[in-house]
C-alpha positions as CSV (number, residue, x, y, z in Angstrom):
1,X,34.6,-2.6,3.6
2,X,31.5,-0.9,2.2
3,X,28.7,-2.9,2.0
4,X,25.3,-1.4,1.0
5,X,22.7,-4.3,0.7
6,X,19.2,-2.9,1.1
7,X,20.5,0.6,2.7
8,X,18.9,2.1,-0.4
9,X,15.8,1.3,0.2
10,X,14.8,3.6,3.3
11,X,17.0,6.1,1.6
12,X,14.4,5.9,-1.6
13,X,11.8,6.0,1.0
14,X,12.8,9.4,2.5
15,X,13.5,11.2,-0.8
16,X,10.4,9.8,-2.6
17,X,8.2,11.4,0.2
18,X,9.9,14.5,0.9
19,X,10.0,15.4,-3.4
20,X,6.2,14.4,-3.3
21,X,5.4,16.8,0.2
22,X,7.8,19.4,-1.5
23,X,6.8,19.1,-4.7
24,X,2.7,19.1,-4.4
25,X,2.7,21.7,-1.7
26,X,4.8,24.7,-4.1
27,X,2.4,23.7,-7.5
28,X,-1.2,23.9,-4.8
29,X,0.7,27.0,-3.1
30,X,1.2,28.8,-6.4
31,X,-1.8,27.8,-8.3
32,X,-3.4,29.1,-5.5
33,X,-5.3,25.8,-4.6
34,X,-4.3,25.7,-0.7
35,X,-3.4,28.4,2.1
36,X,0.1,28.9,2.1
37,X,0.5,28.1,5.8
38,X,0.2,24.6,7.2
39,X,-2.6,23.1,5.1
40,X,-3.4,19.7,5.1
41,X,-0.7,17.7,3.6
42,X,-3.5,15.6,1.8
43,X,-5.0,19.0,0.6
44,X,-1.7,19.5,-1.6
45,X,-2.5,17.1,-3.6
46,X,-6.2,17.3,-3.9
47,X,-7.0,19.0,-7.4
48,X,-4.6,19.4,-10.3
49,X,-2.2,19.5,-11.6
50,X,-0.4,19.2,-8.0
51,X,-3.0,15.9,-7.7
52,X,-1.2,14.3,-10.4
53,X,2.3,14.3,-9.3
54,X,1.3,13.6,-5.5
55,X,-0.8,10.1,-6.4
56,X,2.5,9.2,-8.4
57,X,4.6,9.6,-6.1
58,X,2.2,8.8,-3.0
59,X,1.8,6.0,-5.0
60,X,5.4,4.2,-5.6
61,X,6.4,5.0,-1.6
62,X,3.4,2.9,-0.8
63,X,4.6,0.4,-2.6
64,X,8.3,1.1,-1.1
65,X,7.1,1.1,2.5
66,X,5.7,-2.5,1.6
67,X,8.6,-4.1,0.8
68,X,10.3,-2.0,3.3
69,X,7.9,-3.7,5.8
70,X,9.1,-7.1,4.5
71,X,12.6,-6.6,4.3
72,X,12.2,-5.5,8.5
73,X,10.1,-8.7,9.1
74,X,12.7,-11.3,7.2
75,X,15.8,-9.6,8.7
76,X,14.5,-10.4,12.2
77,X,13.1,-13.9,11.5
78,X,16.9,-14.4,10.3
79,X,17.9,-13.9,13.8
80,X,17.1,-17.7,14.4
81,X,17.0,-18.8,18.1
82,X,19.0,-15.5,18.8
83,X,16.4,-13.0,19.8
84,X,13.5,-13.4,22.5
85,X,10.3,-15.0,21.8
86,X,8.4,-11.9,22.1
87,X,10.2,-9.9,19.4
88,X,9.1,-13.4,16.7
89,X,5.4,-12.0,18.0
90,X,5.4,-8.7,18.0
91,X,7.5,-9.1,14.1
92,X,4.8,-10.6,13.0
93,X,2.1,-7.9,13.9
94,X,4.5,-5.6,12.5
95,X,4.2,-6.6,9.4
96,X,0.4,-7.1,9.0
97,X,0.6,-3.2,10.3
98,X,3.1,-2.4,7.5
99,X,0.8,-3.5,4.8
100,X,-1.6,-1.5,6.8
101,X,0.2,1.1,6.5
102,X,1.3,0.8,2.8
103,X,-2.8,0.6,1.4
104,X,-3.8,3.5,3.5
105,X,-1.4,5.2,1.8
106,X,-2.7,3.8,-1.6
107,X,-6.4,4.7,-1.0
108,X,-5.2,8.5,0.3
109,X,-3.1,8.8,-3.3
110,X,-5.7,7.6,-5.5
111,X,-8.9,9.0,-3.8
112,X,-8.5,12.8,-2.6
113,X,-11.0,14.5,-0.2
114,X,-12.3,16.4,-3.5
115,X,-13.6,13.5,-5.0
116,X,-16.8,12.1,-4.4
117,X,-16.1,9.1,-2.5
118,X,-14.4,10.7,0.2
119,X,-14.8,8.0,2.8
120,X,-12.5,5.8,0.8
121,X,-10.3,8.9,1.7
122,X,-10.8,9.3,5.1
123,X,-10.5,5.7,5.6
124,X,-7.0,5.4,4.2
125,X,-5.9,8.5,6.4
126,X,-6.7,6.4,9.5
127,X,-4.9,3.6,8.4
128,X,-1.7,5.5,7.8
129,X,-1.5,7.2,11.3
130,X,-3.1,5.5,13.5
131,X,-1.3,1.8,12.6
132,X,2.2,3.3,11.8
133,X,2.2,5.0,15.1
134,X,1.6,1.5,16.5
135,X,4.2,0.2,14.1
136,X,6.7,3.1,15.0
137,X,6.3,2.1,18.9
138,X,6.3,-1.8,18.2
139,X,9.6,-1.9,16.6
140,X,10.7,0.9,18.9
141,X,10.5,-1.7,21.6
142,X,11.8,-4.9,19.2
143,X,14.8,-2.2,18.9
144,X,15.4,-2.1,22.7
145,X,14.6,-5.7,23.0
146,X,17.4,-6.5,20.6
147,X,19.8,-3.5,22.5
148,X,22.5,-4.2,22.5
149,X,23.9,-6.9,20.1
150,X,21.9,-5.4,17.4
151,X,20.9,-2.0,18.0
152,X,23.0,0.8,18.9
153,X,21.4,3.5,22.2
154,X,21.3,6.1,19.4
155,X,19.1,4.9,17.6
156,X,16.9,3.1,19.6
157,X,16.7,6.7,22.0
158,X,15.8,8.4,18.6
159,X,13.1,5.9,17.7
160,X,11.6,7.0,21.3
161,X,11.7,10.0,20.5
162,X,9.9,9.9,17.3
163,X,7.2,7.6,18.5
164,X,6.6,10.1,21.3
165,X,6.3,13.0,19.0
166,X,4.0,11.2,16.6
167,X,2.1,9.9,19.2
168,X,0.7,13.3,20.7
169,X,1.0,14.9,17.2
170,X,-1.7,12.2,16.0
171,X,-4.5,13.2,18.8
172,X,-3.7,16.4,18.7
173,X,-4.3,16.5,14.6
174,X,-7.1,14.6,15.2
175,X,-9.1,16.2,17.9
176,X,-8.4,19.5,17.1
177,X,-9.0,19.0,13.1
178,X,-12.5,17.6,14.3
179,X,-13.1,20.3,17.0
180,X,-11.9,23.2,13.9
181,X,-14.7,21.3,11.6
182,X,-17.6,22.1,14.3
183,X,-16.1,25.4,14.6
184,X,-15.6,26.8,10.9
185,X,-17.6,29.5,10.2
186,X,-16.3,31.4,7.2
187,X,-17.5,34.9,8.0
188,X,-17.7,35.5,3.7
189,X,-19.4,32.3,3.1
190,X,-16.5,30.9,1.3
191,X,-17.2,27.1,1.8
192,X,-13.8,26.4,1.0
193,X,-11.9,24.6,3.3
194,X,-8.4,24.3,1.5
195,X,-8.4,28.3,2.2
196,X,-8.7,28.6,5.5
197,X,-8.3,32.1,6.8
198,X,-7.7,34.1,9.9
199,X,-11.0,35.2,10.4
200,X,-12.6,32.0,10.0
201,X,-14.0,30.4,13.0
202,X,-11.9,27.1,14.5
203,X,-8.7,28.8,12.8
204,X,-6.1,28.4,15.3
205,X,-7.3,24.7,16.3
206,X,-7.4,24.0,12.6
207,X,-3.7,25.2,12.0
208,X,-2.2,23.3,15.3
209,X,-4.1,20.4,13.6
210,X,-2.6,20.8,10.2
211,X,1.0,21.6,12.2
212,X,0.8,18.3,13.6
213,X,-0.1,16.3,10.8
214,X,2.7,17.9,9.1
215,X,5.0,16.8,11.9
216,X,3.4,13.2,11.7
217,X,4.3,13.0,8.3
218,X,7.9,13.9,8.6
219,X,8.3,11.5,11.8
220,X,7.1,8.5,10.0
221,X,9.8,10.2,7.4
222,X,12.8,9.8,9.9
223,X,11.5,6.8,11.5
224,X,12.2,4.8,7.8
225,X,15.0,6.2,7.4
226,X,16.7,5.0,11.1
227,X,16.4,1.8,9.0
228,X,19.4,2.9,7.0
229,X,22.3,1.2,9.1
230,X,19.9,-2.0,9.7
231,X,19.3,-2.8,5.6
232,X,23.0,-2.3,5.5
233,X,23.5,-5.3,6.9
234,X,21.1,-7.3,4.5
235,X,20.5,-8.6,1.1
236,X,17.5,-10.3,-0.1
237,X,17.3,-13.3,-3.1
238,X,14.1,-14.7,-4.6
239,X,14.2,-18.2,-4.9
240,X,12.1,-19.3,-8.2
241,X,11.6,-22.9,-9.2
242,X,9.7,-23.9,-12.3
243,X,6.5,-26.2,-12.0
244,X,5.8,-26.5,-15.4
245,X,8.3,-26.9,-18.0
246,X,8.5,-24.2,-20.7
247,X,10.4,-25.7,-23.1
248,X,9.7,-29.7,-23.6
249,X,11.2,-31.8,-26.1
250,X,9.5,-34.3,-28.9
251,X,11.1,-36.9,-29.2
252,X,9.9,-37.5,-33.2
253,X,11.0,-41.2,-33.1
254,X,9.2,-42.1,-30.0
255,X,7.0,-39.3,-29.3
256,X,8.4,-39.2,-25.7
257,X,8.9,-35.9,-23.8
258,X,12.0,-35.0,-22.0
259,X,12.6,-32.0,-20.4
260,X,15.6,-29.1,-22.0
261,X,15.0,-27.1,-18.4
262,X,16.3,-27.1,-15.4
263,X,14.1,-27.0,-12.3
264,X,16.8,-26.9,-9.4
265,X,16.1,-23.6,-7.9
266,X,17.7,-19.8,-10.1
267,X,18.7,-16.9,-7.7
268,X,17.9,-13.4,-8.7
């Protein structure tokens, strides 16, 4: 029988990101904002109207990959006594690097690189692709640690493979975006770098920079959504309990209070 528990939520993930790449690249690519090959996926959303839609967006998978984070980090602490030690450990550092993850991505939707206070920018970038290729490669090894009672060879080999690729693609974007920036040189004195162009001096390490960041993005895309068959199998409840009671009773007579609520524990 079907049973979809959290399966959604990676799912979300995924379609969330790719409407916000897709969606913010075609509005800067026709209003003429960017250059209409590889710029930075960051530079799609930099001025608006494209701005708008891609700090939304940005803004709720942020908040998705947060609670995807702690969905990942409860469904292995539920594997009581029947996983290694090392996978409790290396859980744990997961998560604090998921919430690393998820207000990098805050600080990159709310504070573009054309806003004054771009090291707020700049700051968030590096802790979106830095720590999630550290995430992607910790629970790339909790997935072969758990292989395989709990993880199939598919999709632990395609998790490798992911964290390779994002791996070099994250040097690569970032030595070659910094080696392009030494090297720009507009030959018209156009300063602007969202139009990069042919002629320009660091061109070609500039595009291989913005082609990897482009790939970087779209791993960490398909690395969520290997999540898929693993929030199948779970559900989570909150468990709320009252410390204060809302509604208490005068007793006119005596002027006593008794209590009309309940404070054994409500499932959601």
């Amino acid at each position: 029988m079907w049973h979809p528990g959290l399966a959604w939520l990676p799912v979300v993930i995924v379609a969330l990101t790719a409407i916000m790449m897709t969606m913010s690249y075609t509005i800067a690519v026709l209003d003429g904002h960017v250059a209409t090959l590889f710029p930075y996926i960051s530079d799609t959303g930099g001025k608006p109207p494209e701005s708008c839609f891609f700090s939304q967006l940005f803004n709720m998978v942020a908040i998705l990959v947060l609670c995807g984070s702690y969905v990942r980090y409860k469904q292995l602490q539920c594997l009581d006594g029947a996983i290694p030690e090392v996978v409790y450990k290396l859980n744990k550092v997961g998560l604090f690097l998921g919430a690393v993850v998820a207000a990098g991505m805050s600080l990159v939707a709310n504070f573009q690189d054309t806003t004054i206070i771009k090291a707020l920018h700049f700051l968030g970038a590096s802790l979106i692709f830095l720590p999630g290729v550290i995430y992607a490669a910790l629970h790339t090894i909790i997935s072969y640690k758990l292989y395989p009672e709990h993880n199939s060879q598919i999709v632990c080999t395609i998790r490798l493979m992911v964290t390779i690729v994002t791996i070099i693609a994250v040097f690569l974007s970032a030595i070659l975006g910094i080696l392009a920036s030494y090297q720009w040189d507009p030959p018209d004195g156009d300063d602007d770098k969202f139009k990069w162009k042919p002629e320009d001096g660091g061109y070609i390490a500039h595009l291989i920079s913005t082609f990897c960041e482009w790939i970087l993005g779209l791993g960490f895309v398909c690395y969520y959504g290997t999540f898929f068959h693993d929030f199948r199998k779970v559900d989570l409840k909150m468990n709320m309990r009252l410390h204060v009671d809302p509604f208490p009773v005068i007793n006119e007579e005596t002027h006593s209070i008794s209590s009309a609520w309940s404070t054994e524990p409500r499932y959601a």
